[in-house]
C-alpha positions as CSV (number, residue, x, y, z in Angstrom):
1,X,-34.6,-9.7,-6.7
2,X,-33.4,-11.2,-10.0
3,X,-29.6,-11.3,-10.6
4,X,-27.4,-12.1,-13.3
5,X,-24.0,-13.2,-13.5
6,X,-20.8,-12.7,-15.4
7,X,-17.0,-12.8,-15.8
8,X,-14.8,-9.7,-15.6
9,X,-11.4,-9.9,-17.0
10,X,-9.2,-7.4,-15.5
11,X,-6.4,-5.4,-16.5
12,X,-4.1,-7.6,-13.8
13,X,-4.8,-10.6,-15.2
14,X,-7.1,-12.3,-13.2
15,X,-11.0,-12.5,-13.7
16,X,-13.5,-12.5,-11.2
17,X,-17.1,-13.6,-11.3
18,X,-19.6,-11.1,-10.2
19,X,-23.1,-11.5,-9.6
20,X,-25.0,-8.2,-10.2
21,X,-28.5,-7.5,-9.5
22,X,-31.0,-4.0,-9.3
23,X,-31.7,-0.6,-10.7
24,X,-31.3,2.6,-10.0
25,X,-28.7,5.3,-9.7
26,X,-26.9,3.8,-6.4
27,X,-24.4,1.3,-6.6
28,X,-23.6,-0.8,-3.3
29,X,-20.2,-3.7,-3.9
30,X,-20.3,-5.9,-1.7
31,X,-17.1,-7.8,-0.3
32,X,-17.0,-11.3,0.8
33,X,-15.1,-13.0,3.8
34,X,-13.0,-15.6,4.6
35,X,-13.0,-19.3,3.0
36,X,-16.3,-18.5,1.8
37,X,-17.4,-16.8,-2.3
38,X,-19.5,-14.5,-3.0
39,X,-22.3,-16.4,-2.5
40,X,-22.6,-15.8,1.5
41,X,-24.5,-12.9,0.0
42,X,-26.8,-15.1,-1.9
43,X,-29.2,-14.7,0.9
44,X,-29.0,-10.7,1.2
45,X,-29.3,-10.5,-2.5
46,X,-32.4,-12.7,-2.7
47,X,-34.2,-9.8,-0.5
48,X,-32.6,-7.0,-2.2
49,X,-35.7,-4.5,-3.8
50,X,-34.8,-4.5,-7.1
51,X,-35.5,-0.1,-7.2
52,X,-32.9,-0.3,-3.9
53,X,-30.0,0.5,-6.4
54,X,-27.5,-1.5,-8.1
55,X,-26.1,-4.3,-6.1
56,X,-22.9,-6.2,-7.0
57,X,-21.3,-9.4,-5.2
58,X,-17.6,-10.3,-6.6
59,X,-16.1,-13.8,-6.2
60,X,-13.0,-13.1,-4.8
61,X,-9.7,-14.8,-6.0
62,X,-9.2,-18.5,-5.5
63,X,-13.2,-18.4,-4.7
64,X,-16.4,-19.6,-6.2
65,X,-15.8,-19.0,-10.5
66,X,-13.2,-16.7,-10.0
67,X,-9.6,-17.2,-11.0
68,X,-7.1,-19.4,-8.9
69,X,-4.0,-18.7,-9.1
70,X,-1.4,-21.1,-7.3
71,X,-0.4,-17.7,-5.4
72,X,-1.0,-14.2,-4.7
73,X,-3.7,-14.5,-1.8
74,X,-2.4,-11.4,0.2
75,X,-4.3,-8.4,1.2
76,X,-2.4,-6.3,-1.0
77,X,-3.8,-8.8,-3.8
78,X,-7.4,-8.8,-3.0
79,X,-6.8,-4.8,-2.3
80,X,-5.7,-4.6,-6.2
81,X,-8.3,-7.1,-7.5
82,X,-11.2,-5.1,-6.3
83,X,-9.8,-1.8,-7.1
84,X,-9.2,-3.0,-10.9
85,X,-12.9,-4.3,-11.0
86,X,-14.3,-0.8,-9.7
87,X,-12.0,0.9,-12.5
88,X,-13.2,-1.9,-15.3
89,X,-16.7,-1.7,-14.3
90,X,-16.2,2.4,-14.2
91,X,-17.7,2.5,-10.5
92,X,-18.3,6.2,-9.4
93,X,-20.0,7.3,-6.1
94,X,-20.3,3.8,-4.4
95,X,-21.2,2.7,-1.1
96,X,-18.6,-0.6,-0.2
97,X,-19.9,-3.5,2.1
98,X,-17.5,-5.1,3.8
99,X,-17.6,-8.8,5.6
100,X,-15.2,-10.1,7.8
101,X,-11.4,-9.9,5.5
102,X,-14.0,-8.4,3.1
103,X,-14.2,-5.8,5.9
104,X,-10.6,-5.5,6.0
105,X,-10.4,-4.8,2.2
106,X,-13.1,-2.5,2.3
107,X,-11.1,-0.4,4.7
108,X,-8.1,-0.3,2.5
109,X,-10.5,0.9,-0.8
110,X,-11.7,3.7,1.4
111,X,-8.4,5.0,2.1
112,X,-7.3,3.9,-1.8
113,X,-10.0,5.5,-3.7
114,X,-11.7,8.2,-1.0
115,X,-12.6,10.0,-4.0
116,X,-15.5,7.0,-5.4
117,X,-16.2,5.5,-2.0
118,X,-19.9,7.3,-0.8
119,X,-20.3,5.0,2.5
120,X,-18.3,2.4,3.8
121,X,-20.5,-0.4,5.9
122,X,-18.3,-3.2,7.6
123,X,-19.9,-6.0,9.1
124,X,-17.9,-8.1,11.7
125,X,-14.8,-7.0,10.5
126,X,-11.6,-8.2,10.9
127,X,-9.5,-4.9,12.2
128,X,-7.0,-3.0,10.2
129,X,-4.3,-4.3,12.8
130,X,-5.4,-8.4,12.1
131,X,-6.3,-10.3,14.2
132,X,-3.1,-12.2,16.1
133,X,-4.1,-15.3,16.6
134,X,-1.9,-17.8,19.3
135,X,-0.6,-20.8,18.0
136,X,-2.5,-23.0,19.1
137,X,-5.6,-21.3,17.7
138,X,-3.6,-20.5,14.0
139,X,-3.1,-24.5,13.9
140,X,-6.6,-24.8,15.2
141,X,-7.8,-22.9,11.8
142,X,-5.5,-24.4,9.8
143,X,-6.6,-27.6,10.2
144,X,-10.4,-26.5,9.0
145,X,-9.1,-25.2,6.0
146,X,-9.9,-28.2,3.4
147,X,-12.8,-30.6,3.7
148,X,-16.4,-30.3,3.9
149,X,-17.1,-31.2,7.2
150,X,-14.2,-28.5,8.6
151,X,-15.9,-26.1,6.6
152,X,-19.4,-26.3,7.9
153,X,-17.7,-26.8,11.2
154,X,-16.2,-23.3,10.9
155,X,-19.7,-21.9,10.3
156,X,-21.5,-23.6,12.9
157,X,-19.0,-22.2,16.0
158,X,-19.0,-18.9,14.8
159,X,-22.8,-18.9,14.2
160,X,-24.9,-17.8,17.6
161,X,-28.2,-18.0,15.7
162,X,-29.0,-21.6,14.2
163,X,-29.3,-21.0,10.6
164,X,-32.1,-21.7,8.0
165,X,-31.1,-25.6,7.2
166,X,-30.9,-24.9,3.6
167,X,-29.2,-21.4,3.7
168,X,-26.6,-23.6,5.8
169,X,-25.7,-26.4,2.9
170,X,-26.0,-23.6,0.2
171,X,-23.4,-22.2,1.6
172,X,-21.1,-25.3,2.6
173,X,-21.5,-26.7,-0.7
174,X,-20.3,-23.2,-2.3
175,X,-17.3,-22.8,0.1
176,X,-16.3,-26.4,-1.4
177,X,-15.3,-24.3,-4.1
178,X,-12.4,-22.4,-2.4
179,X,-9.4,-23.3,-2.7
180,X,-6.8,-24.3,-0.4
181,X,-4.5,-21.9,-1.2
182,X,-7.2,-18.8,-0.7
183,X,-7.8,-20.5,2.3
184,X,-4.5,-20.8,4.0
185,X,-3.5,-17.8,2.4
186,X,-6.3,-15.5,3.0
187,X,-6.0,-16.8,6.9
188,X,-2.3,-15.4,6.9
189,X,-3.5,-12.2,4.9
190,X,-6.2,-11.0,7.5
191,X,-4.5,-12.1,11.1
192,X,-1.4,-10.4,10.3
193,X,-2.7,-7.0,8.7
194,X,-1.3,-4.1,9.7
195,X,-2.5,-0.7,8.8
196,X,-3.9,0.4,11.6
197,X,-2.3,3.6,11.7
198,X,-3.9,4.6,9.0
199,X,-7.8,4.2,9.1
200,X,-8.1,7.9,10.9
201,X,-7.6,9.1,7.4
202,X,-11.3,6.9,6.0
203,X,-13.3,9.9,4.8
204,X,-16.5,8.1,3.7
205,X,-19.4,7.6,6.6
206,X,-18.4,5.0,8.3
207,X,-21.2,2.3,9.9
208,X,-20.3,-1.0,12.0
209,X,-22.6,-4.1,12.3
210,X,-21.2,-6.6,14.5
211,X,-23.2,-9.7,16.1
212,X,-23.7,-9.3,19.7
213,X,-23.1,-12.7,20.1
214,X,-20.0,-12.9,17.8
215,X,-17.7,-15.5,19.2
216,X,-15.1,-14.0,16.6
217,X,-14.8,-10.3,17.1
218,X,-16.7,-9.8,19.7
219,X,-18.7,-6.0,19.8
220,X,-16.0,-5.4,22.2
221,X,-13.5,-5.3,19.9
222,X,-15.1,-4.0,17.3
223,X,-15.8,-0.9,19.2
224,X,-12.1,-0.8,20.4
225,X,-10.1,-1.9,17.2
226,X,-12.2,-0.6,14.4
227,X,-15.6,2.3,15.1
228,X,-13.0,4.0,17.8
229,X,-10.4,4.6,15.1
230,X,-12.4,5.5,12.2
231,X,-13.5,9.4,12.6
232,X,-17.5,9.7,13.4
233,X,-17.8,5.9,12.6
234,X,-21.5,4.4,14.0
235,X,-22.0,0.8,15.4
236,X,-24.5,-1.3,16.0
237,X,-25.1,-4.7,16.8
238,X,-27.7,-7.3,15.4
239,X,-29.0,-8.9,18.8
240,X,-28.5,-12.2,19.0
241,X,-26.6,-13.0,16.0
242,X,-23.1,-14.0,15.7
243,X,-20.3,-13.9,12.7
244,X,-22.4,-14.7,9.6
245,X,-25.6,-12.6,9.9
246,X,-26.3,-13.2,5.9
247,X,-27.5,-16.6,6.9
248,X,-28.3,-16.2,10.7
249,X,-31.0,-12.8,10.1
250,X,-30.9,-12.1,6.4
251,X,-34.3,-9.9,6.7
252,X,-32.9,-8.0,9.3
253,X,-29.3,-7.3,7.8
254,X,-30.7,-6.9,4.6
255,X,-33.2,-4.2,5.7
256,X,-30.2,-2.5,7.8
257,X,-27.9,-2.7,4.9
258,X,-30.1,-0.9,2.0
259,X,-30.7,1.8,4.4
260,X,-27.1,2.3,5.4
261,X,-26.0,2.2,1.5
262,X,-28.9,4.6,0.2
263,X,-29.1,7.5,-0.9
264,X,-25.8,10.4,-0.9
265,X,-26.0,11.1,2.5
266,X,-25.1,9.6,5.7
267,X,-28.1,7.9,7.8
268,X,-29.2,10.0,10.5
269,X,-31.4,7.2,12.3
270,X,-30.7,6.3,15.8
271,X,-28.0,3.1,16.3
């Protein structure tokens, strides 16, 4: 599918660049992770039919084209940035895609906005209550957060499925682009979150993808921490696959995801 790309001033101050592609009377957002743009959907995108409905991939602050701002890289920041692009693009009726933090903030626009979220999809989420991280392993993290060679490093141990070689330093080269203080902010942001008592109250269908081989957040945890809180929530796991399955089976995710987000209705197919 062909996309186009643009910059969206909004009414907080920062802009974000968004790549938008498709047609149709279906809009799906979808919500990148952790230390990486927009681009990690670059692959999912690519395969996108075009008549699948209107597909949209934000740059998230301090990522990619998108503003960076010396600060402001908490949840509650990326929460408001996302809401204030739905509102300036005048998003209605939307099904929100969710990766790893993106997953996180995904949650918090369901329970925001219940009224123009249609589906909510999280893939390898990071759970409403954070993940809290030992300080050894927080140190750990920390010290990937800069330089190429930490970055691809990050991908490569949470990645069960060897990647398509050139899918792999796409990506790299685009997370070069982050900077350091979305990184070591945004790394506070998602470990530390901490609204799990509220995520009974998501009233959009709810479906989980997690990799089965997910070093990360394991489907154990997943199941636990996220699709048992979340009323009538579905999950399924992409075999073999682990944290990043835009790169490790985009055919397969990208399938699974226009059927999730299509249509008004919730899927009634088989996990």
């Amino acid at each position: 599918m062909e996309t186009s790309s643009r910059r969206i001033n909004l009414a907080n101050g920062t802009s974000l660049h968004l790549r938008e592609g498709g047609e149709g009377s279906s809009t799906t957002l979808l919500i990148h992770g952790w230390a990486v743009p927009g681009t990690v959907w670059d692959p999912v995108l690519e395969r996108w039919p075009a008549r699948a409905g209107r597909v949209l991939a934000p740059d998230l602050r301090g990522t990619g084209f998108s503003s960076k701002p010396r600060d402001g890289y908490g949840l509650e920041d990326d929460v408001a940035d996302v809401l204030a692009l739905i509102d300036e693009l005048g998003l209605k009726d939307i099904a929100v895609v969710g990766h790893s933090k993106g997953g996180t903030i995904a949650q918090r626009v369901a329970l925001e906005r219940p009224d123009l979220v249609r589906k909510l999809v999280l893939l390898c989420p990071v759970p409403a209550s954070g993940i809290p991280f030992d300080d050894g392993t927080l140190g750990y993290f920390r010290s990937l957060c800069g330089p190429r060679d930490c970055l691809q490093q990050l991908l490569v141990m949470t990645t069960a499925k060897a990647p398509d070689p050139a899918l792999l330093k796409a990506l790299v080269e685009s997370m070069s682009s982050v900077a350091v203080e979305s990184l070591l902010g945004g790394l506070d942001a998602f470990r530390t979150a901490n609204f799990a008592d509220r995520i009974g109250g998501i009233k959009a269908p709810t479906f989980i993808i997690g990799g089965e081989a997910d070093p990360v957040l394991t489907p154990a945890m997943l199941t636990e921490f996220v699709a048992d809180k979340i009323p009538g929530a579905r999950f399924q796991t992409i075999p073999g696959v682990g944290h990043y399955p835009q790169i490790e089976a985009p055919d397969e995710l990208t399938r699974l995801l226009v059927e999730l987000t299509a249509g008004p209705t919730a899927v009634t197919t088989a996990a």
